[in-house]
C-alpha positions in Angstrom: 31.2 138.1 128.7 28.9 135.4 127.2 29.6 132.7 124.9 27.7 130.2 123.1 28.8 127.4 120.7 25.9 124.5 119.2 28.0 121.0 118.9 27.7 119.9 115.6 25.3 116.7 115.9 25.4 117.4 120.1 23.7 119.9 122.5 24.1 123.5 123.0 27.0 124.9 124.8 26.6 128.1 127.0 29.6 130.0 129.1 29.3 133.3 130.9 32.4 134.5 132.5 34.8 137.8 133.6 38.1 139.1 133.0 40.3 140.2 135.4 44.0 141.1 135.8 44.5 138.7 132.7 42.3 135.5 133.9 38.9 134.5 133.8 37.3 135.0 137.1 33.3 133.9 137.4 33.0 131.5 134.9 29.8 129.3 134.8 29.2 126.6 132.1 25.2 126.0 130.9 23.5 124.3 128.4 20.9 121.4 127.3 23.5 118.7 127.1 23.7 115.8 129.8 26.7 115.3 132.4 27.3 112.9 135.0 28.0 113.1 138.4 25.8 116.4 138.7 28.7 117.7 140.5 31.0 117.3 137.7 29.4 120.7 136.9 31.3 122.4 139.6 34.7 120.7 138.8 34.9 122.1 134.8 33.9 125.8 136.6 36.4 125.3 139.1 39.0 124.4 136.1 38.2 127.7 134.1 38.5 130.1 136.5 41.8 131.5 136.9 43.2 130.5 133.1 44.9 133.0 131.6 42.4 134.6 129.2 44.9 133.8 126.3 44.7 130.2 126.7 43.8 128.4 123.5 41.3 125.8 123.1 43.6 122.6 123.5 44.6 124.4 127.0 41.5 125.3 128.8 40.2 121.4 126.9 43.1 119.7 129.1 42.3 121.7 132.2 38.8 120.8 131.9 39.7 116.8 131.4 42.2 117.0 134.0 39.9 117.6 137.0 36.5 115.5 135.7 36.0 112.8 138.2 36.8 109.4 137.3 34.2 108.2 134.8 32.7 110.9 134.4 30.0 110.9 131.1 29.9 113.8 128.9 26.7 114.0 126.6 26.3 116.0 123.5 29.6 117.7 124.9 33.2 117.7 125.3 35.7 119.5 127.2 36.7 121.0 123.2 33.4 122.2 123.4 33.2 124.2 126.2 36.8 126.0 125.5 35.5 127.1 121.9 32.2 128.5 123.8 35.3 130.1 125.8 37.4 131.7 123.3 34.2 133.0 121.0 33.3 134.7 124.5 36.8 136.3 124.8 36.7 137.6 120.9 32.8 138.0 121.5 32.3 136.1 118.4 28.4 136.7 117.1 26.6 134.2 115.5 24.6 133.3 112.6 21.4 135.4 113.8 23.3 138.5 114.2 23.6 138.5 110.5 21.7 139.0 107.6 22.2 135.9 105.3 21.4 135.8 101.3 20.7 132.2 99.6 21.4 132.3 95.8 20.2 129.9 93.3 21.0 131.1 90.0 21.7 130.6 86.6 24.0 127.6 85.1 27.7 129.0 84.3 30.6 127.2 83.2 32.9 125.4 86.1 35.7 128.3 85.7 32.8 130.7 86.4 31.9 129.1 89.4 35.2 129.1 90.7 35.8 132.5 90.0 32.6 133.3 91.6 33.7 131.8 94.8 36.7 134.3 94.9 34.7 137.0 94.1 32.0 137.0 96.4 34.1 135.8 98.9 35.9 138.8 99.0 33.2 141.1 99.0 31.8 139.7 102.2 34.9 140.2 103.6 34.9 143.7 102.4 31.8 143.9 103.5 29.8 144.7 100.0 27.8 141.7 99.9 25.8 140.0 102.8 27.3 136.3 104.1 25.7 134.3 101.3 24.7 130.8 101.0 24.9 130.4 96.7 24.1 126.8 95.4 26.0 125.9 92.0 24.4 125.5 88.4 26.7 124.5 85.9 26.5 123.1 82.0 30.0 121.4 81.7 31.3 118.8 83.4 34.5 119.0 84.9 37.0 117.5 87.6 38.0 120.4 90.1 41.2 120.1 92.0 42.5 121.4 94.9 45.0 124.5 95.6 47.5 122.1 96.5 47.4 119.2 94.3 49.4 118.0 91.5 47.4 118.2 88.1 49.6 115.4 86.9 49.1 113.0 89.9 45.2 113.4 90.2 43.9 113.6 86.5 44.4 111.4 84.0 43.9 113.6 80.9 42.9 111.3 78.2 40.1 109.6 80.8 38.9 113.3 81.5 38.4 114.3 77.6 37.0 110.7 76.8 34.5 111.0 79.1 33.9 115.2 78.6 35.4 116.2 81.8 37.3 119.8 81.8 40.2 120.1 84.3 40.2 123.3 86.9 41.9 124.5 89.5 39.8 125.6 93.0 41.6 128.2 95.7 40.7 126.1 98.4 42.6 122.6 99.2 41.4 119.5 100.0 40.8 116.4 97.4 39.7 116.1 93.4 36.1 116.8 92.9 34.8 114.7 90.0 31.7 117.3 89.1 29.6 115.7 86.0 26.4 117.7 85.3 23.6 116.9 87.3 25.4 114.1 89.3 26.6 116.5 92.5 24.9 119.0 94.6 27.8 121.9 95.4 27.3 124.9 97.3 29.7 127.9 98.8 29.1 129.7 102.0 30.6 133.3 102.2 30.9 134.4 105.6 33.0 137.0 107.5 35.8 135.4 109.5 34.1 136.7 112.7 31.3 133.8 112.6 33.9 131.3 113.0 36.3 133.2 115.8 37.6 131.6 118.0 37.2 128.1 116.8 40.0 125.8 116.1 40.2 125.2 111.7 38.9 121.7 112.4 35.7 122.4 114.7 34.9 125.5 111.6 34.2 122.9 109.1 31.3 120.7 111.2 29.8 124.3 112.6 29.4 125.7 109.0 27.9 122.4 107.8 25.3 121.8 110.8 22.8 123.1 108.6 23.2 120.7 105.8 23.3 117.5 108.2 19.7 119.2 109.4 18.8 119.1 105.7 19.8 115.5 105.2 18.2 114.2 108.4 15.1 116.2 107.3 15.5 113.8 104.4 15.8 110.3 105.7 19.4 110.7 105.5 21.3 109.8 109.2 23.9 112.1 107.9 27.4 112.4 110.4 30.0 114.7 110.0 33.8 112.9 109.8 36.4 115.2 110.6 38.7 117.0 109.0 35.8 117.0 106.3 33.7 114.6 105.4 29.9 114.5 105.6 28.6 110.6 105.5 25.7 108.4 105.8 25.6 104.8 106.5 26.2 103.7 103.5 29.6 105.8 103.1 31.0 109.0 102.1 28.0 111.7 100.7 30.3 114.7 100.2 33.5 116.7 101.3 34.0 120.5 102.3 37.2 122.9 101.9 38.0 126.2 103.0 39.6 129.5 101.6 39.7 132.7 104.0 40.9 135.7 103.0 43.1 138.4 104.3 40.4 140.9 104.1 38.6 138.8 106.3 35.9 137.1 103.8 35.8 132.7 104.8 35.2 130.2 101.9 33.7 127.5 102.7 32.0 124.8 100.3 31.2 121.3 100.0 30.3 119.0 97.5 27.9 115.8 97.7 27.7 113.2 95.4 24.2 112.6 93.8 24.8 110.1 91.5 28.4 109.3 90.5 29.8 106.2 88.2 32.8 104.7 90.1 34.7 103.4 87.0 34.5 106.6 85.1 36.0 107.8 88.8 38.8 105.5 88.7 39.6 106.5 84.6 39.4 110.2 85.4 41.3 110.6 88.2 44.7 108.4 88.3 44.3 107.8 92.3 40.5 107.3 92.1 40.8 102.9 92.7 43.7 103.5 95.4 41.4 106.1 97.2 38.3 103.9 97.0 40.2 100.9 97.9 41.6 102.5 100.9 37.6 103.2 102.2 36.9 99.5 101.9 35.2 99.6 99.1 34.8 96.5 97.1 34.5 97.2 93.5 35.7 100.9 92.2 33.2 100.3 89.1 30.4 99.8 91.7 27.7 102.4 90.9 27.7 105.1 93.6 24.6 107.1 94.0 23.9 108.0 97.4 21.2 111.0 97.8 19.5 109.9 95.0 19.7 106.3 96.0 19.0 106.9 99.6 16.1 109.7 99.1 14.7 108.7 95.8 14.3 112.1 95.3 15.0 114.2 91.9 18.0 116.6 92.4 16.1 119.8 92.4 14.0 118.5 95.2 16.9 117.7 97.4 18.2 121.6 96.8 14.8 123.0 97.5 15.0 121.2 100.7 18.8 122.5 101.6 17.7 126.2 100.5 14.6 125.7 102.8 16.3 124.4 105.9 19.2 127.0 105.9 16.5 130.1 105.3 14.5 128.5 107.9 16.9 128.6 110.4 18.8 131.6 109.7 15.9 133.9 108.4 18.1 134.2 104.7 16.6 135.6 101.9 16.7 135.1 98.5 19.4 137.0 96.5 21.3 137.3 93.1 24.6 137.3 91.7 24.4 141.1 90.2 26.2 142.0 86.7 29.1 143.5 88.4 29.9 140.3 90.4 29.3 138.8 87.0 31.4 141.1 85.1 34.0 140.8 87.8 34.1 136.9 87.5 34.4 136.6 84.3 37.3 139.0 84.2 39.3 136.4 87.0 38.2 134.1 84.8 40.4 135.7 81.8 43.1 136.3 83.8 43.1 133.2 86.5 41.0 130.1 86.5 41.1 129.8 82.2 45.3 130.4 82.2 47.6 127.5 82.2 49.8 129.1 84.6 47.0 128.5 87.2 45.5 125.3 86.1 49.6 124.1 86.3 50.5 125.6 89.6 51.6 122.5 91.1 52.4 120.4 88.1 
């Protein structure tokens, strides 16, 4: 069985191993990261043999940890690292270039549209009736997006939101409030079947599906880090978040949304824990203008997603693609009966 798994940020992560009678038996660990003593090698192949092939990732990490020498340097590598190579062996999880990957730019729809676009194409990857898809957003409203889980009341202040023109909506995903005003962010969804990200803990799935936009940024000027659970940064703070949906049928949701230009004090009179949040990230003044892609690129927005659609077709061979009129149709149908009712909207009130 062979296994390979690209650290986010770090090196590339190759395991080749057997089964037998229930253990791993002939492992060997490779790749182009750095480790010190040399023979520090033999110790983490010594650890892995004999697991039980069941063990999880947090189990074959401790086994690994547990017999490096004494100072010991791991480099562009970590014992989590090598037991997620593991397990995606074990499942024989493929990756990205054994699919067939779409990028979509299309028209501007409203933010309910876009929502319900997520669900729907979402689910036919995971039925297998559309290719994994990389679609970037277009919208002509502004709006504030919440999360699965979050109370409409506690997040949004409703009179701030129609002062300032914001609609309010309701994402499947969870995670945080989005504040989305028209040609301030830059928001795209990944649809991918669930077998890209097998064997991988939740956490380690977010930075592996957003490698590609940390390339993108870096390709920009941008020293761009990932900050788990979900947070993609630069040195001058926070750029963007990501969330997840996944599917029983097996489709993954995964998008993230980066700020381009936002106005902290219409933040903090739009959403009612907008100050607390900022405060808590050690940031001075919540009416300080925030702006960081355009700011730290000086680029117009369209150049920035040229660059992102570029440096995921480049290194996944994608191609470009459409939303077609029955994915259309369908969406705007969820949209009737879902995202555009009160019952969803007030979920969690």
């Amino acid at each position: 069985m062979h296994g390979e798994y690209k650290v986010p940020g770090g090196k590339l992560v190759v395991v080749d191993l057997e089964e037998r009678e229930g253990r791993i038996h002939g492992f060997h660990l490779a790749g182009d990261f750095f480790l010190e003593p040399d023979d520090a090698l033999d110790d983490i192949d010594a650890a892995v043999n004999g697991l039980p092939v069941e063990s999880d990732v947090p189990t074959i990490a401790a086994a690994i940890r547990a017999a490096l020498p004494e100072g010991a340097q791991l480099l562009g590598f970590t014992p989590e690292s090598v037991a997620t190579a593991i397990r995606r062996a074990l499942v024989t999880a493929p990756g990205w270039a054994d699919f067939e990957w779409e990028v979509v730019h299309d028209r501007p729809v409203s933010p309910r549209m876009n929502l319900a676009l997520d669900e729907v194409l979402t689910t036919r990857v995971g039925a297998g009736l559309r290719k994994p898809t990389l679609r970037l957003w277009e919208w002509n409203e502004s709006a504030v997006v919440i999360g699965s889980f979050q109370s409409l009341r506690n997040e949004v202040d409703p009179a701030g939101a129609a002062a300032h023109g914001f609609d309010v909506v309701r994402r499947i995903s969870g995670g945080g409030a989005m504040l989305m005003a028209a040609n301030s962010i830059v928001t795209y969804s990944l649809y991918v079947p669930a077998s890209l990200v097998a064997g991988m803990t939740f956490a380690d799935s977010y930075a592996f599906l957003d490698d590609w936009v940390l390339q993108a940024l870096r390709s920009l000027g941008i020293d761009a880090v990932y900050q788990p659970l979900n947070d993609i940064a630069g040195p001058h703070g926070k750029i963007g978040g990501a969330a997840q949906k996944r599917l029983a049928n097996g489709g993954v949701l995964h998008h993230a949304t980066l700020s381009y230009d936002m106005d902290g004090q219409v933040l903090t009179e739009v959403l009612r824990i907008g100050r607390e949040k900022l405060s808590d990230k050690g940031t001075v003044s919540a009416a300080k203008r925030v702006d960081p892609l355009r700011s730290q690129t000086g680029l117009p927005r369209d150049q920035v997603i040229d660059r992102f659609i570029q440096t995921f077709t480049t290194l996944y061979g994608a191609t470009p693609g459409h939303i077609t009129d029955e994915e259309y149709a369908e969406a705007e149908a969820l949209v009737e009966t879902k995202f555009a009712t009160d019952a969803w909207l007030q979920r969690v009130p």
